[in-house]
N, C-alpha and C positions, 0 to 999 in steps of 0.2 A: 521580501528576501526569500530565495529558496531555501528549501532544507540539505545541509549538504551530508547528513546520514542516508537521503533518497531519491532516485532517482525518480525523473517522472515518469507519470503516466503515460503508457500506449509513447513509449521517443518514435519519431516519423524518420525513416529510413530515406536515400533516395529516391527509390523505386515506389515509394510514397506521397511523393512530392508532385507528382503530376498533378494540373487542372482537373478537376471532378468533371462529370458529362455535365453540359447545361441543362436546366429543367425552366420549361417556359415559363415566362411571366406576365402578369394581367401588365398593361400601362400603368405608368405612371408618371404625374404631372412633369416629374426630377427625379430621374434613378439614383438611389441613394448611396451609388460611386459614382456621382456627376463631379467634376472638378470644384465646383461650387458648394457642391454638400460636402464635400470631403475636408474645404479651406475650413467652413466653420465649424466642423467636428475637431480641427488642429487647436483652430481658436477654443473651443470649450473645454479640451483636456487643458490647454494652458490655464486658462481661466480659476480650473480647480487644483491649480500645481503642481501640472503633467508637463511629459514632456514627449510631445507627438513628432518629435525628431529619433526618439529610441527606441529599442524593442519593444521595452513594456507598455510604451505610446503608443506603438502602431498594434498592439495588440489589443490594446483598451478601444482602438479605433476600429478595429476591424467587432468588436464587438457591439459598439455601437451601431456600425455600418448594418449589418448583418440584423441588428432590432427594425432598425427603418427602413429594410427588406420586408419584413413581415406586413407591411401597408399595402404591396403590391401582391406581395402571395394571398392577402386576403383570407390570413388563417382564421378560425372560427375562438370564437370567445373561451371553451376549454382549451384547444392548444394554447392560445395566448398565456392563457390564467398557469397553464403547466409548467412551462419554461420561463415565466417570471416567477414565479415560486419558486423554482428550482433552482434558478441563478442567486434571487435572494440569501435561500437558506445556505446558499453554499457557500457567498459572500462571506457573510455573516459567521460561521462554522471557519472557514481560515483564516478569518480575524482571532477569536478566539484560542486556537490551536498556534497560532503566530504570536501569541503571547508568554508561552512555552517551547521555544524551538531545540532548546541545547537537550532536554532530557530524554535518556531511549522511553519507546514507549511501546506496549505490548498491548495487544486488542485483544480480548476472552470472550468466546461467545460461547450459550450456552443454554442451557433452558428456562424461564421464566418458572417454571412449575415444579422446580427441586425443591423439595421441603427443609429448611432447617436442620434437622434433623439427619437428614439424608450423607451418606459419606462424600459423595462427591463434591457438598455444599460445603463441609469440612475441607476438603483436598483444596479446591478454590481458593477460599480463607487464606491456607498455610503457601499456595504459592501466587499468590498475590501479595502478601506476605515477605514471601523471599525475596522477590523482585521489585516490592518500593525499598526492602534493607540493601537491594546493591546499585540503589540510585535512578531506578527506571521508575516509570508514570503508568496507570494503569487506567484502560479506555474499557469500557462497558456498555450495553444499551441499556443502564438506568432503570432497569424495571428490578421486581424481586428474583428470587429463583436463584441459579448460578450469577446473574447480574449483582445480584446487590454481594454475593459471596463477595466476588471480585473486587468490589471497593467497601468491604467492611476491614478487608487484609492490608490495605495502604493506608485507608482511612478518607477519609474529603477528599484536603490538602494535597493528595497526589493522584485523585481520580479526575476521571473526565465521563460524564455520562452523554451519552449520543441516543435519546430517544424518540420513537415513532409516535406518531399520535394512532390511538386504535381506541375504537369504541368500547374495549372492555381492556382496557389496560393504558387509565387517564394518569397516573400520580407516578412519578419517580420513587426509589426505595429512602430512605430515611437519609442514607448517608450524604447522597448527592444531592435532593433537594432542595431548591433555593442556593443552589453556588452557583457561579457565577460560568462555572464551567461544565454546565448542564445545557445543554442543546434538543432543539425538541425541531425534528424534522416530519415532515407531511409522506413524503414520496421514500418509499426502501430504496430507493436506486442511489440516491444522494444521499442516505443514511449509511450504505454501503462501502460509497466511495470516501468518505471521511474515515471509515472503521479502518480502510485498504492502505489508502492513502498517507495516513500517519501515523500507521505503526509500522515496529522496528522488527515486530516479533508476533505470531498471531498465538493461541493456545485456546485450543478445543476442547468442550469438556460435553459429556452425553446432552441432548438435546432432540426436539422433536425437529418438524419440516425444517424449519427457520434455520435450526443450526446446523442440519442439512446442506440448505441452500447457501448461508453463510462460509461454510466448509469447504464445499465446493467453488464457488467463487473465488476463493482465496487459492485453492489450488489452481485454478481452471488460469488464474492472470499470471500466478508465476508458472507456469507450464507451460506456455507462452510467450514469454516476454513482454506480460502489457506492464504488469509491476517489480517494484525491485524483489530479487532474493531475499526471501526472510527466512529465519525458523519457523514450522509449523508443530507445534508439540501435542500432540494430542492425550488429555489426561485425566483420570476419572478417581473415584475414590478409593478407600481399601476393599477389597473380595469384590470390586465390579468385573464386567466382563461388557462391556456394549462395544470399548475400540476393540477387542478381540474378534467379535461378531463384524464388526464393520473393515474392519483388515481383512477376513477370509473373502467377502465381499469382493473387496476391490482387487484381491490375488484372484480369484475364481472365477468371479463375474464379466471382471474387465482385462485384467492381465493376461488372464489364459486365453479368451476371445484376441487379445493382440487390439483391444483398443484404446490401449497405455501402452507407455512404450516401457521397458524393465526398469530403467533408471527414475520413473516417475513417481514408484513407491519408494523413493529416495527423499520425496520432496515432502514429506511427514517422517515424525519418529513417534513411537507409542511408547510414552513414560508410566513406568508403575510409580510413582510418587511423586507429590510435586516437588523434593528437592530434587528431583532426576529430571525434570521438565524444564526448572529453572538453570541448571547448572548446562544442560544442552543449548541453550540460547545463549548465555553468557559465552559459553566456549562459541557459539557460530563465531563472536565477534571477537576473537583471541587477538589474533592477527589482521583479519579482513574489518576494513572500516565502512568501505562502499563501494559502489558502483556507479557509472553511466555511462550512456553512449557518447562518441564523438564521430559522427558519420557513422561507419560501421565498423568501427576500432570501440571495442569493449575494454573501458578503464575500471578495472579495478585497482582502487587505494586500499591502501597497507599501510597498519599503525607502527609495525616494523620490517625494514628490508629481511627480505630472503636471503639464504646463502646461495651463490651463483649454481652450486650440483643440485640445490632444492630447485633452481629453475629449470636446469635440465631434465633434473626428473619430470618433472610436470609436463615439459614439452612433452617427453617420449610418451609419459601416460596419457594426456588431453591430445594428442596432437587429432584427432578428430574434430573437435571446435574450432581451428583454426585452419581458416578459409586459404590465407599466403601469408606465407613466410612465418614467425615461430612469436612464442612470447617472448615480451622483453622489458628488463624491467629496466624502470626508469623514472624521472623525476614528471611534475605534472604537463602536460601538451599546451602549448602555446592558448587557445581558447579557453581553459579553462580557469577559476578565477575565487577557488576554495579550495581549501585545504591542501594549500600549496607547498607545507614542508613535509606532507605523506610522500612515497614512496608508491608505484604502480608497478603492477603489473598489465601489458597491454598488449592486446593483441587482436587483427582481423576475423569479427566472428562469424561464425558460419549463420548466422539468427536460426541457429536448428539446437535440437538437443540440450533443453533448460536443465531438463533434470542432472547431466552430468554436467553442467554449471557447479550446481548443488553438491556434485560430487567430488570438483574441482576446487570450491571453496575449503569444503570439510578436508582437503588434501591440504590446502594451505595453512588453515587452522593448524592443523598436527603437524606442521614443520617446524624447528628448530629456528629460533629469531635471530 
């Protein structure tokens, strides 16, 4: 069952949908879309209590299909070994996570190497903290540092540890170890994509490369369109200054060169405290419940209707995002098949301009219900 707090990843537009260019293939005895390989791949999803007449069938099939490609492509023993691993662990990671579907959840990354001691390891604490008291889940990569911060403030019970295997960082922090909702992944990319993937809300705190590159990825998909809209909070301890240094950065570095666009510094807030961080995420979701595509009509659900002049406004102020014709609000579109007594707003998106997404939610948030 899907998540219906998120959208998926990378939605396939039309213009997307085309055939991929062919890439040759060695022979093979029976191409593994032969009429004949395809009957008994129908038979074997039944067999395991599929049902290769529906979507999730034909998709469980086209995965199959697509393994028994790899005979003829003649990959080598590491490719193989990569993308069976990778599928595994990922299997395995939304089994786990699909055991908790109903709870927000917020991803904290951070540095492994914050000491105790340290304020920022405090600040963590207190809003991780916050946010298992207003009913969210809190996701971590399981090591110490700011990691283990992050699930010493919820405690076990509402942590999720997502860790890497690394040759000098083998054991989980105290809290998470040995639960059952501790994950230990091989590949960052699929450690990554679970971090992205199921949460509601991400929060930043000083960190080296990793949290870095973590950072950045997270802005890099909703700046894009590959993930849903989230809050990004960025938030350190008392008398630090690293998001200040890292904000001139990205005003100076990138913004003044013109290679962000103005609205993309939209797509973070820098909290002095973690009740300022916590209460920022909470308000994203005042009003706005979610998102998805339908074709190229942009659904967002709403936990309460708008007033008709708050939708006017909106039109006048976004009407840039909107490719034809205007927003409009309305009950859920025929295909779609959750959260069907919310209320939408919808409308033809231009797939440009995420950051005044961003800016257009936060406009809905501070409407009057």
């Amino acid at each position: 069952m899907s998540n219906p707090h998120r959208q998926e990843l990378d939605p396939i537009s039309n213009a997307e949908a085309a055939a991929p260019v062919p890439v040759p293939e060695a022979k093979a005895a029976v191409r593994a879309d032969a009429p004949e390989v395809a009957a008994r791949l129908d038979a074997l999803i039944a067999d395991v209590g599929g049902n290769p007449a529906n979507f999730e069938g034909r998709l469980i099939k086209d995965l199959l299909t697509n393994a028994l490609k790899l005979v003829p492509d003649r990959r080598d023993t590491g490719e193989l070994k990569l993308m069976a691993a990778a599928l595994k662990e990922l299997r395995y990671a939304f089994r786990v996570f699909g055991q908790y579907p109903d709870p927000h959840k917020v991803t904290i990354f951070g540095s492994a190497r914050t000491p105790k001691s340290h304020p920022d390891f405090a600040a963590t604490v207190e809003f991780s903290r916050l946010m298992a008291e207003a009913g969210w889940m809190v996701i971590t990569g399981a090591g110490g540092g700011i990691m283990e911060a992050g699930h010493v403030g919820p405690g076990r019970e509402k942590s999720f540890g997502v860790a890497i295997r690394l040759p000098f960082e083998t054991t989980a922090n105290e809290v998470i170890a040995g639960d059952s909702k501790l994950i230990h992944f091989r590949y960052f990319f699929t450690r990554k994509l679970m971090f992205i993937s199921q949460a509601e809300a991400v929060a930043l705190f000083p960190g080296g490369f990793g949290t870095m590159d973590e950072a950045y990825e997270a802005l890099t998909l909703v700046q894009t369109g590959k993930a849903s809209m989230v809050p990004i909070v960025c938030c350190e301890g008392a008398g630090q200054n690293y998001w200040e240094h890292w904000d001139r950065f990205v005003r100076e570095g990138l913004l003044a060169r013109r290679l962000i666009s103005p609205d993309d510094v939209g797509l973070y807030r820098i909290c002095h405290t973690p009740k300022e961080a916590a209460e920022h995420i909470l308000h994203f979701y005042r009003i706005y419940h979610s998102s998805r595509y339908v074709k190229d009509d942009l659904v967002i659900r709403l936990k309460k209707p708008l007033r008709p002049a708050d939708v006017d406004r909106l039109n006048a102020e976004f009407a840039r995002l909107v490719k034809d014709g205007r927003m409009v609000q309305r009950g859920p579109l025929e295909v779609e098949d959750d959260n069907l007594d919310l209320p939408r707003l919808v409308f033809t998106h231009t797939r440009r301009d995420f950051g005044t997404i961003r800016k257009l939610i936060d406009a809905i948030n501070d409407c009057e219900a």
